[in-house]
C-alpha positions in Angstrom: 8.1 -15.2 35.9 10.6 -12.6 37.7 9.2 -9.4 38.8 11.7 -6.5 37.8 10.9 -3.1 39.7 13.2 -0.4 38.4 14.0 2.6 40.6 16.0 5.5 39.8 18.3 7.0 42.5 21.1 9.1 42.8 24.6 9.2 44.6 24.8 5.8 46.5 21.2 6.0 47.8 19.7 2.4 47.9 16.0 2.0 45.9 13.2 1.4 48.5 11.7 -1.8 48.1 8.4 -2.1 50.6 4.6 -2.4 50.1 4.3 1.2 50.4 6.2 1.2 46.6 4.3 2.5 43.7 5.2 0.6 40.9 6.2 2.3 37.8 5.7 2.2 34.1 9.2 0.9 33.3 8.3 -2.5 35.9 8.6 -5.6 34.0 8.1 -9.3 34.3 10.8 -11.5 32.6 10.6 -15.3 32.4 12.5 -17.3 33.4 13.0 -20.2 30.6 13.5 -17.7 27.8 14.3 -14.2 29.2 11.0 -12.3 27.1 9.9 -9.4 28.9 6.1 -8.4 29.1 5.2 -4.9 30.7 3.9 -5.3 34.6 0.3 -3.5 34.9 0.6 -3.8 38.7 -0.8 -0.4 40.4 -1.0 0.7 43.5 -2.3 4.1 45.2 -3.8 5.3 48.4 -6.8 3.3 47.7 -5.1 -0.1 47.6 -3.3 -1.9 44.7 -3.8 -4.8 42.2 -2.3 -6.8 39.7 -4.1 -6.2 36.0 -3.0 -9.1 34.3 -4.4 -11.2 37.6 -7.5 -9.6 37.3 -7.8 -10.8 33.7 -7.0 -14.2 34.0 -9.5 -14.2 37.2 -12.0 -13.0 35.2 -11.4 -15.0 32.3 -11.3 -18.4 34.4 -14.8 -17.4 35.5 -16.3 -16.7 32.4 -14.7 -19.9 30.6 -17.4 -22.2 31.2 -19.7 -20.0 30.9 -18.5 -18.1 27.3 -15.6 -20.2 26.4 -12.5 -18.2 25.0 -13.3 -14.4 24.3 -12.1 -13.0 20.9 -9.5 -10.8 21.9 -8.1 -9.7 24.8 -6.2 -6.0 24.4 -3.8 -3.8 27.0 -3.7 -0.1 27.1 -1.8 0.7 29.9 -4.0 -0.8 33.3 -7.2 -1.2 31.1 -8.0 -4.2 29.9 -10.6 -5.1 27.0 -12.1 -8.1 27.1 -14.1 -8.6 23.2 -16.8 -11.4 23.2 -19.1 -12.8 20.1 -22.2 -10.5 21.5 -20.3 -8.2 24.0 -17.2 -5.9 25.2 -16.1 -5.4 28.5 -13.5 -3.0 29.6 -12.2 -2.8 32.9 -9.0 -1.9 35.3 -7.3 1.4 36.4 -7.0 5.0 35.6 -3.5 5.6 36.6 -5.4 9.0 38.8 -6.8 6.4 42.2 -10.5 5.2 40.0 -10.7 1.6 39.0 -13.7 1.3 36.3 -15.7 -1.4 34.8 -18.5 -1.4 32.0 -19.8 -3.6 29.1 -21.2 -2.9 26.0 -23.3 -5.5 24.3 -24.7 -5.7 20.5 -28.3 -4.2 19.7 -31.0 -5.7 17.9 -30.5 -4.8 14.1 -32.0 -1.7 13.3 -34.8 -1.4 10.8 -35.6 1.5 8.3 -32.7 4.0 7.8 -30.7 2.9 10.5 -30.2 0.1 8.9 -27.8 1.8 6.5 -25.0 2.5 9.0 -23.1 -0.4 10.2 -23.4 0.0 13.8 -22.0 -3.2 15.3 -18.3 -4.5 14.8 -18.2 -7.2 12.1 -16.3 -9.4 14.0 -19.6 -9.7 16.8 -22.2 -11.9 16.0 -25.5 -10.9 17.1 -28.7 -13.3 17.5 -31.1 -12.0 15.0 -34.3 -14.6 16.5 -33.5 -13.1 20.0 -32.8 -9.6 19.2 
């Protein structure tokens, strides 16, 4: 994979290339084998800076033995959301210098009226013994 940083400048003013630069929304990786593009979700801001997609596979190489393969795996922007049999986990940056992390995980069927209104995502499985 190719990193492509794209800079807009005017006249014949060279694009600054250093660590200082904040990459943009039009960055892209391109492969090198069959030239498709994928959006970058590097960030950086005064805080530091990060790499989503490395985050993701980080966290995901962790959790492997642990949970196997999650369901899904979904992008918006530099959040990722991580959907499991029994739990969700969303996590990356704001694009405004936060970086945020937080789970969600099924509740125990609900009894009574409650247990009218569908509450958890039919593609999660929950444990009914444990719950």
């Amino acid at each position: 994979m190719i990193y492509v940083g794209v800079e807009t400048t005017w006249g014949d003013e060279e694009p600054k290339f250093n660590e200082y630069r904040h990459p943009g929304r039009d960055d892209f990786w391109i492969c090198e084998n069959c030239q498709k593009k994928k959006p970058s979700r590097k960030y950086h801001d005064w805080f530091g800076s990060d790499d989503l997609d490395i985050q993701v596979y980080d966290y995901l190489e962790d959790k492997r033995d642990e949970l196997g393969d999650p369901l899904s795996v979904m992008f918006s922007d530099y959040m990722a959301c991580v959907v499991w049999d029994d739990s969700v986990i969303v996590f990356g940056y704001d694009g405004n210098e936060y970086c945020h992390s937080f789970g969600f995980e099924l509740e125990a069927p609900k009894k009574g009226l409650l247990s009218s209104f569908n509450l958890n995502p039919p593609t999660l499985k929950v444990d009914v013994e444990k719950a």
